[in-house]
DSSP file (Angstrom, degrees, kcal/mol; ACC not computed):
  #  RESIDUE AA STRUCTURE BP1 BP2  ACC     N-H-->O    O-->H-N    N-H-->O    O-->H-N    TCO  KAPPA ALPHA  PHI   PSI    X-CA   Y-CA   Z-CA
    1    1 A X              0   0    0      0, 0.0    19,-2.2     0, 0.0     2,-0.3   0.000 360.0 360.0 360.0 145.5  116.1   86.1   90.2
    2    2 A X  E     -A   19   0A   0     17,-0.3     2,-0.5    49,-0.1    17,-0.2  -0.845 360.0-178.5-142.7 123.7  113.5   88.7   90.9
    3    3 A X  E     +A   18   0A   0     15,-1.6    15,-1.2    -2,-0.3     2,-0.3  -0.964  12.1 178.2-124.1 150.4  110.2   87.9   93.3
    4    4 A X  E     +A   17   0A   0     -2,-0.5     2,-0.3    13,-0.2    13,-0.2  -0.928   3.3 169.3-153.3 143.4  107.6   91.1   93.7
    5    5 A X  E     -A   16   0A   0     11,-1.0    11,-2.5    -2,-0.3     2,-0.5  -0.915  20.0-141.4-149.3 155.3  104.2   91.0   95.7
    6    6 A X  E     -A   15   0A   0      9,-0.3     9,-0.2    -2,-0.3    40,-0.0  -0.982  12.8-166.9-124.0 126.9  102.3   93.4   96.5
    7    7 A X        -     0   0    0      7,-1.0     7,-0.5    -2,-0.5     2,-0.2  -0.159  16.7-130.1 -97.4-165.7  100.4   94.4   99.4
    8    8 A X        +     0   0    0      5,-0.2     2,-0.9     2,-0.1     5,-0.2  -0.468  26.7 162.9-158.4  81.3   97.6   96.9  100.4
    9    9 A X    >   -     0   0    0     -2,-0.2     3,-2.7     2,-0.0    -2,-0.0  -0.751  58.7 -97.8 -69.2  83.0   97.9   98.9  103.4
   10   10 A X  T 3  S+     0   0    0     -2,-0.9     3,-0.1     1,-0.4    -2,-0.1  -0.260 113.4  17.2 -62.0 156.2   95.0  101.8  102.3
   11   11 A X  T 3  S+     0   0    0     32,-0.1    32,-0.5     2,-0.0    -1,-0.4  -0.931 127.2  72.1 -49.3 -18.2   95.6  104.1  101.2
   12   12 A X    <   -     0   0    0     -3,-2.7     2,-0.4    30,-0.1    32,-0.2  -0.123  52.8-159.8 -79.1 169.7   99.0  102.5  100.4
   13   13 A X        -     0   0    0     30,-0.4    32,-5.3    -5,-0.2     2,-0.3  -0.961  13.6-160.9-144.8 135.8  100.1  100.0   98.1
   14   14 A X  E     - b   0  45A   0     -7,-0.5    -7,-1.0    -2,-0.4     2,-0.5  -0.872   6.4-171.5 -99.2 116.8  103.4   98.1   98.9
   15   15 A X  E     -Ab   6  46A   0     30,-0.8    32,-1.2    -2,-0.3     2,-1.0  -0.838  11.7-160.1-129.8 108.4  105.1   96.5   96.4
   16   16 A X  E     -Ab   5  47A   0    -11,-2.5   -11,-1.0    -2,-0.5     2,-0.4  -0.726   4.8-166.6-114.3 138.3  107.9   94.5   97.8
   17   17 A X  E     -A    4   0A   0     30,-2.0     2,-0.5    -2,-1.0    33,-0.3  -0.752   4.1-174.9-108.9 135.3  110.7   93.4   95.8
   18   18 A X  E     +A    3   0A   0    -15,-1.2   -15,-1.6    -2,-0.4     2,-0.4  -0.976  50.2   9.1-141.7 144.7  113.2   90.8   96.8
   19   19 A X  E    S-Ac   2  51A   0     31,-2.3    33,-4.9    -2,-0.5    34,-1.2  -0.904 101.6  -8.9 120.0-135.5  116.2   89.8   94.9
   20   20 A X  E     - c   0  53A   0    -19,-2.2     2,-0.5    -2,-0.4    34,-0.2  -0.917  46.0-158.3-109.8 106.4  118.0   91.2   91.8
   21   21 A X  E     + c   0  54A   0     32,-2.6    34,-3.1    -2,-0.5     2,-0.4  -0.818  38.7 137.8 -73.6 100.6  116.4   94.0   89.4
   22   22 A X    >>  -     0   0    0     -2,-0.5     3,-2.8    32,-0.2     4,-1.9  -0.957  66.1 -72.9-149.6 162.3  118.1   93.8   85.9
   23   23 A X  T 34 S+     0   0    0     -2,-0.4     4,-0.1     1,-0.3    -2,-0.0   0.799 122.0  58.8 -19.1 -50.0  117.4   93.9   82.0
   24   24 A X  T 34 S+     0   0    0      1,-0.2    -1,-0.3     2,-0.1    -3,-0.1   0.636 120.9  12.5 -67.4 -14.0  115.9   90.8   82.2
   25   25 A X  T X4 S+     0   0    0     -3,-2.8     3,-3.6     2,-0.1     4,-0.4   0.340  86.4 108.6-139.0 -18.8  113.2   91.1   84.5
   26   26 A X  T 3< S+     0   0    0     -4,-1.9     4,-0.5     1,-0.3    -3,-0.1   0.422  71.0  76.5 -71.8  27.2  112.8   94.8   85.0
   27   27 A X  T 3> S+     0   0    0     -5,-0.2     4,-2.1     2,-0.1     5,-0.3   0.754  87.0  57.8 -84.8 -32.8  109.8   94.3   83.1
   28   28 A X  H X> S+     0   0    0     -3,-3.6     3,-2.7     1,-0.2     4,-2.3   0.973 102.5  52.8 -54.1 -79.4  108.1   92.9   86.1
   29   29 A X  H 34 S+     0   0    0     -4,-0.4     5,-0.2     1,-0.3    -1,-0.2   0.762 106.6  55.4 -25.5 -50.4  108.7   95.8   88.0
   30   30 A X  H >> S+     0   0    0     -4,-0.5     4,-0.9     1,-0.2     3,-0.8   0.912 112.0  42.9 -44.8 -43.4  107.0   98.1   85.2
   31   31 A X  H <X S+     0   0    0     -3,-2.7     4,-2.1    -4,-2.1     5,-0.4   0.838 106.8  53.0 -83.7 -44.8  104.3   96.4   85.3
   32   32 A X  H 3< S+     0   0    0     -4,-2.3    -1,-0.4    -5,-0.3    -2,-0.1  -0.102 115.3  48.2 -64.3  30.4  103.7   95.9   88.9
   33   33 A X  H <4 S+     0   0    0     -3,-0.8     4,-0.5    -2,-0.4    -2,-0.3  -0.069 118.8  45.5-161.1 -32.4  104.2  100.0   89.2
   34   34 A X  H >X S+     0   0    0     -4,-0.9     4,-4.1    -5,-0.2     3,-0.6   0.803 104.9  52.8 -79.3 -42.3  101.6  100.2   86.1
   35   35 A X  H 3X S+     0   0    0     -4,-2.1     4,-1.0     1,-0.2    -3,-0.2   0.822 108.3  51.3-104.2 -35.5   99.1   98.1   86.9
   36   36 A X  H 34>S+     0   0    0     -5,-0.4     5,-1.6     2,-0.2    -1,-0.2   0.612 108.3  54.0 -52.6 -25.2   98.7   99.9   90.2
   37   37 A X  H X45S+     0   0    0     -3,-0.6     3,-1.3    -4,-0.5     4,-0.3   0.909 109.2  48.4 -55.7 -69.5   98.5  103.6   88.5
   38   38 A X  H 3<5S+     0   0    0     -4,-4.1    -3,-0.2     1,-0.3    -2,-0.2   0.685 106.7  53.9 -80.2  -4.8   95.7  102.4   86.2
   39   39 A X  T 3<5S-     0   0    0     -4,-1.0    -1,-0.3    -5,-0.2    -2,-0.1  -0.096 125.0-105.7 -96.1  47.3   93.7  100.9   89.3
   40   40 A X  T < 5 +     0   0    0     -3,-1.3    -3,-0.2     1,-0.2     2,-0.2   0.691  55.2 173.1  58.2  39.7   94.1  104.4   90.8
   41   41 A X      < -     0   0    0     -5,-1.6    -1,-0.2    -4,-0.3     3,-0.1  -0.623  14.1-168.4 -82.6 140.9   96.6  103.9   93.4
   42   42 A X  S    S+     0   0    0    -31,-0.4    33,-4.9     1,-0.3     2,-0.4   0.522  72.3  28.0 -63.1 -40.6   97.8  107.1   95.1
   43   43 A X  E     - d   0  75A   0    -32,-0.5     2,-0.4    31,-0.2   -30,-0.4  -0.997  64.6-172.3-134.7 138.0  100.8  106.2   97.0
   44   44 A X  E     - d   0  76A   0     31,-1.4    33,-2.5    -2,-0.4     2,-0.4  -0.999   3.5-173.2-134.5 119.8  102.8  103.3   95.8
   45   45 A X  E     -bd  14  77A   0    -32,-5.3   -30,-0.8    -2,-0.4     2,-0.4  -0.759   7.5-160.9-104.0 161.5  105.6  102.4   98.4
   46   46 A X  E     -bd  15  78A   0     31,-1.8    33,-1.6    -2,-0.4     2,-0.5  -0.923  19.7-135.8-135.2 140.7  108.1   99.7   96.9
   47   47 A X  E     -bd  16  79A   0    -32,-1.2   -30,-2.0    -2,-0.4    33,-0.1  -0.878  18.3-168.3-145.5 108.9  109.8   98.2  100.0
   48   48 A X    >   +     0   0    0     31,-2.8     3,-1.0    -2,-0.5    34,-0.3   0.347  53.9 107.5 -97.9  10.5  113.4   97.9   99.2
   49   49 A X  T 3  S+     0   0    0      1,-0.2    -1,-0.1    32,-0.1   -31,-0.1   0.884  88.6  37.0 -60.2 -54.5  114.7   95.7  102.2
   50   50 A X  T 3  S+     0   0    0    -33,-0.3   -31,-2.3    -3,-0.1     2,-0.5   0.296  82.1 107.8  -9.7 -26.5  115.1   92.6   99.9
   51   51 A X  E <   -c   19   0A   0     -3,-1.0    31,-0.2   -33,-0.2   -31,-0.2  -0.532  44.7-177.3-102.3 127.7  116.2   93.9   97.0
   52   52 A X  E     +     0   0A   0    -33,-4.9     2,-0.3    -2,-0.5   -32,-0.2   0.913  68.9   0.8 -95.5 -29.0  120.4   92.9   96.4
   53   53 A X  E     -c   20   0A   0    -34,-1.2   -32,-2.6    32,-0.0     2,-0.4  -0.998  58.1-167.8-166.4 126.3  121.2   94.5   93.4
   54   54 A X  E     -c   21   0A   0     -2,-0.3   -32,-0.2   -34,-0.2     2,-0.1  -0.967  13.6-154.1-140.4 149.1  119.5   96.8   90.7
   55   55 A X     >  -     0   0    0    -34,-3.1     4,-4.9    -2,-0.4     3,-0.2  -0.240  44.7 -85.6 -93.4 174.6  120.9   97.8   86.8
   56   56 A X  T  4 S+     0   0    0      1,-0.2   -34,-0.1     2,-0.2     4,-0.0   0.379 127.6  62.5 -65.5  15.5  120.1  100.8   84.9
   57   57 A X  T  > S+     0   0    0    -36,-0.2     4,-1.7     3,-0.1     3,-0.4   0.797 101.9  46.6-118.3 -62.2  117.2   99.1   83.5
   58   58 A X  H  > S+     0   0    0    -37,-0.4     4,-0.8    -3,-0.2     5,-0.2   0.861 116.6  48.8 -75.9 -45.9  115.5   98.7   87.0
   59   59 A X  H  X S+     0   0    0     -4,-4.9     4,-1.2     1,-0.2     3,-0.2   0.812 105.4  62.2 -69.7  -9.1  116.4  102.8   87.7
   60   60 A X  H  > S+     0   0    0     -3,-0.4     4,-3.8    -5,-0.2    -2,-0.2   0.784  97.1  53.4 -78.3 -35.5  115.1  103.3   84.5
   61   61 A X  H  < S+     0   0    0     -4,-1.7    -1,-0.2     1,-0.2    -2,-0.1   0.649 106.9  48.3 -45.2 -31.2  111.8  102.2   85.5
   62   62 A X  H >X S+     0   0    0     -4,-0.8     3,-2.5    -3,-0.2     4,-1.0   0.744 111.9  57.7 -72.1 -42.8  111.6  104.4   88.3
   63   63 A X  H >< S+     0   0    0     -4,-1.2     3,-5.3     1,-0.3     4,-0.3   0.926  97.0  58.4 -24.7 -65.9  112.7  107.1   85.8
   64   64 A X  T 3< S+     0   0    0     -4,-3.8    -1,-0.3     1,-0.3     4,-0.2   0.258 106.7  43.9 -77.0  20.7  110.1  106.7   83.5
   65   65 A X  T <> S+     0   0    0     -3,-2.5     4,-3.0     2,-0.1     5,-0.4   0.646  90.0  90.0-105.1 -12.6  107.1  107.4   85.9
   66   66 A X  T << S+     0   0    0     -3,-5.3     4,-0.5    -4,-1.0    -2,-0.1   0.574  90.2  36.8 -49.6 -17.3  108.5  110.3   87.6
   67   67 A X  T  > S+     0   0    0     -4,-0.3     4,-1.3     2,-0.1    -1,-0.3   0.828 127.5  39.1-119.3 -51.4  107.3  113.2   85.4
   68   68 A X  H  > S+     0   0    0     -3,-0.2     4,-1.2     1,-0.2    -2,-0.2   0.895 114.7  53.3 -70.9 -40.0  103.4  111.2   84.7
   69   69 A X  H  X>S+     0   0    0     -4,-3.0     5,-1.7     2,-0.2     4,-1.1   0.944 112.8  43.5 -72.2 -52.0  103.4  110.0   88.4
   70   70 A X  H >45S+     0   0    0     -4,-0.5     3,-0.6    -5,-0.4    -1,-0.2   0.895 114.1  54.5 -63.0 -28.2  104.1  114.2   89.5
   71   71 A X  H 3<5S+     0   0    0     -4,-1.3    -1,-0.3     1,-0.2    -2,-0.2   0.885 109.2  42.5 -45.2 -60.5  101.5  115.0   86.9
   72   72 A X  H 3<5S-     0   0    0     -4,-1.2    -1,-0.2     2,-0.1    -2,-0.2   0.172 107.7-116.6 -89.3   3.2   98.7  112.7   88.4
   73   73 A X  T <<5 +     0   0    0     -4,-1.1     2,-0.8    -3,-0.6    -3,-0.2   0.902  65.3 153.2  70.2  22.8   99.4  113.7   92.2
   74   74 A X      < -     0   0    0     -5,-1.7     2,-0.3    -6,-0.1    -1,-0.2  -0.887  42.0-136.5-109.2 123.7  100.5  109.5   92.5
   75   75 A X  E     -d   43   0A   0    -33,-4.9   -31,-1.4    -2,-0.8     2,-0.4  -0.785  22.8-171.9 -68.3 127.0  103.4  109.4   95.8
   76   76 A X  E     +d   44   0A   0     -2,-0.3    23,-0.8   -33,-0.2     2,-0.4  -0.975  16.3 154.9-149.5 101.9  106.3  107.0   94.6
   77   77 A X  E     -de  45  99A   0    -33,-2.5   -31,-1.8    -2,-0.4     2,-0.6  -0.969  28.4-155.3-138.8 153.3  108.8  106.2   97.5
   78   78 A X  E     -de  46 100A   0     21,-2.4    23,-0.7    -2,-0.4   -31,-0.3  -0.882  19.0-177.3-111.2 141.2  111.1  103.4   98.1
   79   79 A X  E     +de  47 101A   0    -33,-1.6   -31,-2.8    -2,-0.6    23,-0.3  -0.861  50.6  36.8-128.4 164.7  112.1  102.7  101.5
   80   80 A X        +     0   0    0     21,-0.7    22,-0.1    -2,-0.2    -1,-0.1   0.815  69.3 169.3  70.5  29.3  114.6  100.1  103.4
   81   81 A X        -     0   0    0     20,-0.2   -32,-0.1    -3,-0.2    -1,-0.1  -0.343  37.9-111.5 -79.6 168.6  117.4  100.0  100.7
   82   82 A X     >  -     0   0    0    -34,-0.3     4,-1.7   -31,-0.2     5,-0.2  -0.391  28.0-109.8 -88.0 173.9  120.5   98.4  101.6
   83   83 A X  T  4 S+     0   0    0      2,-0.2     4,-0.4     3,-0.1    -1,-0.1   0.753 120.1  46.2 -80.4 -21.0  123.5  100.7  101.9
   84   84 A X  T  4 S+     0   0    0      2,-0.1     4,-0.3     3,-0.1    -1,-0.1   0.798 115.8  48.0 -91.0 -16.7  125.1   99.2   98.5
   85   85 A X  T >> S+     0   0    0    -34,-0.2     3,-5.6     2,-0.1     4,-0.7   0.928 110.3  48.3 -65.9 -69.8  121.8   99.5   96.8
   86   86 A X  H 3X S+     0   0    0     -4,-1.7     4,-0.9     1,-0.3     9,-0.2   0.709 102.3  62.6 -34.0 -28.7  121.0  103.1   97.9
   87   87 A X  H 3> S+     0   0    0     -4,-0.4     4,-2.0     1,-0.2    -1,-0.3   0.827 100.6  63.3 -68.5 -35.1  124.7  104.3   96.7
   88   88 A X  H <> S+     0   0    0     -3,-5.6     4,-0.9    -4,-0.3    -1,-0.2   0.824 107.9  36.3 -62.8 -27.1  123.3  103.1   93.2
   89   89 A X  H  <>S+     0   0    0     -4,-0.7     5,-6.6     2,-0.2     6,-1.6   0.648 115.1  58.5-104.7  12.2  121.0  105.4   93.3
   90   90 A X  H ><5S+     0   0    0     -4,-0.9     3,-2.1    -5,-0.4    -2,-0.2   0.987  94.1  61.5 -65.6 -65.9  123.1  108.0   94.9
   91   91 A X  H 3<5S+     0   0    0     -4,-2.0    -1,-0.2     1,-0.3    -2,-0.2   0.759 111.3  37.5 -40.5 -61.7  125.5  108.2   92.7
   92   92 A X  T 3<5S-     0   0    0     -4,-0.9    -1,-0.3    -5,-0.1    -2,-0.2   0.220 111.7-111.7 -91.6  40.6  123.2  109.4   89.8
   93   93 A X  T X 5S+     0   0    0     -3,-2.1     3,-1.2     1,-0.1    -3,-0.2   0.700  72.4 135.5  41.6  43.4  121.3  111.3   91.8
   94   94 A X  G >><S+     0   0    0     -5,-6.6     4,-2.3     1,-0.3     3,-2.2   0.933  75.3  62.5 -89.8 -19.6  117.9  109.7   92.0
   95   95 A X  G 34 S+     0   0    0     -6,-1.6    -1,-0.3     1,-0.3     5,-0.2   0.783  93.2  58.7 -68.2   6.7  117.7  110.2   95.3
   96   96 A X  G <4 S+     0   0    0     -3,-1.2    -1,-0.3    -7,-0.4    -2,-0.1   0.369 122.2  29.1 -92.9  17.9  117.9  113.6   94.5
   97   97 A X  T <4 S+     0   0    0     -3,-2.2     2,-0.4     1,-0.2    -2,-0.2   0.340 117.1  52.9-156.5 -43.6  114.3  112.6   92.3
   98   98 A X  S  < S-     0   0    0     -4,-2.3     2,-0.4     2,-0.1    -1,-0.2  -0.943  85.7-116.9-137.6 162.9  112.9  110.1   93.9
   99   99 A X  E     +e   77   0A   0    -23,-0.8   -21,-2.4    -2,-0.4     2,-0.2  -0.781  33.6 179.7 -88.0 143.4  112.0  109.9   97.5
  100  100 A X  E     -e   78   0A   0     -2,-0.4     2,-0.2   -23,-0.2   -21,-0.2  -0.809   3.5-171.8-164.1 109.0  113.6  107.5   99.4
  101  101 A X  E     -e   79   0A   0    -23,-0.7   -21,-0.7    -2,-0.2   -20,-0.2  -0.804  31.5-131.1-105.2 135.0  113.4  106.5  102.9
  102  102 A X  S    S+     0   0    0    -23,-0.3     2,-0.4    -2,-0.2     3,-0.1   0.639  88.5  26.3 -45.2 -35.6  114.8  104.5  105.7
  103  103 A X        -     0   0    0      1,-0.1     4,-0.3   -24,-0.1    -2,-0.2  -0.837  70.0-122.8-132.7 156.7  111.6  102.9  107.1
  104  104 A X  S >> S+     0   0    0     -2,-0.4     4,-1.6     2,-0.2     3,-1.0   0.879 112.5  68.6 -52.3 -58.6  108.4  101.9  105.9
  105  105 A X  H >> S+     0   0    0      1,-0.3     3,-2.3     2,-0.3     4,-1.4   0.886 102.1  37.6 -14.8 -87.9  107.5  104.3  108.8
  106  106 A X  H 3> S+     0   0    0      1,-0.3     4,-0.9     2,-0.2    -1,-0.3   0.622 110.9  67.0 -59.4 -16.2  108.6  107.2  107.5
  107  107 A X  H <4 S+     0   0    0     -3,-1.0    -1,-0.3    -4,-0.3    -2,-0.3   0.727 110.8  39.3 -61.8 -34.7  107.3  106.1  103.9
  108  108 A X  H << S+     0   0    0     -3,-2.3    -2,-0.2    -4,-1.6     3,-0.2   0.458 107.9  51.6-128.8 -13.8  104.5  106.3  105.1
  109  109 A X  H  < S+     0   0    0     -4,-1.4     2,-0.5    -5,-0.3    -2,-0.2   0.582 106.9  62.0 -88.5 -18.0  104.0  109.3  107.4
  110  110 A X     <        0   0    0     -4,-0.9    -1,-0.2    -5,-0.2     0, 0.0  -0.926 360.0 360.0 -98.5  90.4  105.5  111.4  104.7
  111  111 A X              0   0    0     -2,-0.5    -1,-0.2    -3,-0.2   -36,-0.1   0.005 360.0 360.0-156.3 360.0  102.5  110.5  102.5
């Protein structure tokens, strides 16, 4: 099961996800990450403290803004991941792709 809310710390937007990211639902995610773009969000943090498990489906999401997001000047960083999430995205190198930080803190001071 999958929950997301989003918050609004200006400049930031927060989107925190708690639970499981997977084929079935990593539509939500798109769309919560879209729908923030096209109302002109600049920094989009997604707050990964929550979040138990994500598939290739959920990393794919992240993929597929990375190259329009760098385009449009829009900051996309995830912060708080567990140590068995983060290893997922270790392992195919997104952190080497996407930024990804221990704290909100630092999400947000690197902005």
């Amino acid at each position: 099961m999958l929950s997301i809310s989003i918050l609004e710390e200006s400049p930031h937007h927060i989107i925190q996800v708690k639970g499981e990211i997977d084929a079935s639902n990593s539509v939500q995610l798109d769309e919560s990450i879209r729908s923030l773009a096209e109302k002109g969000a600049q920094s989009i943090l997604v707050d990964g403290s929550e979040l138990e498990y994500i598939s290739s489906a959920g990393l794919g999401v992240f993929m597929s803004y990375l190259e329009e997001f760098q385009e449009k000047g829009i900051q996309l960083k995830i912060f708080s991941l567990s140590p068995k999430v983060f290893e997922v995205f270790r392992i195919l190198g997104l952190d080497q792709l996407i930024s990804i930080l221990s704290t909100k803190e630092e999400a947000i001071q690197e902005s």
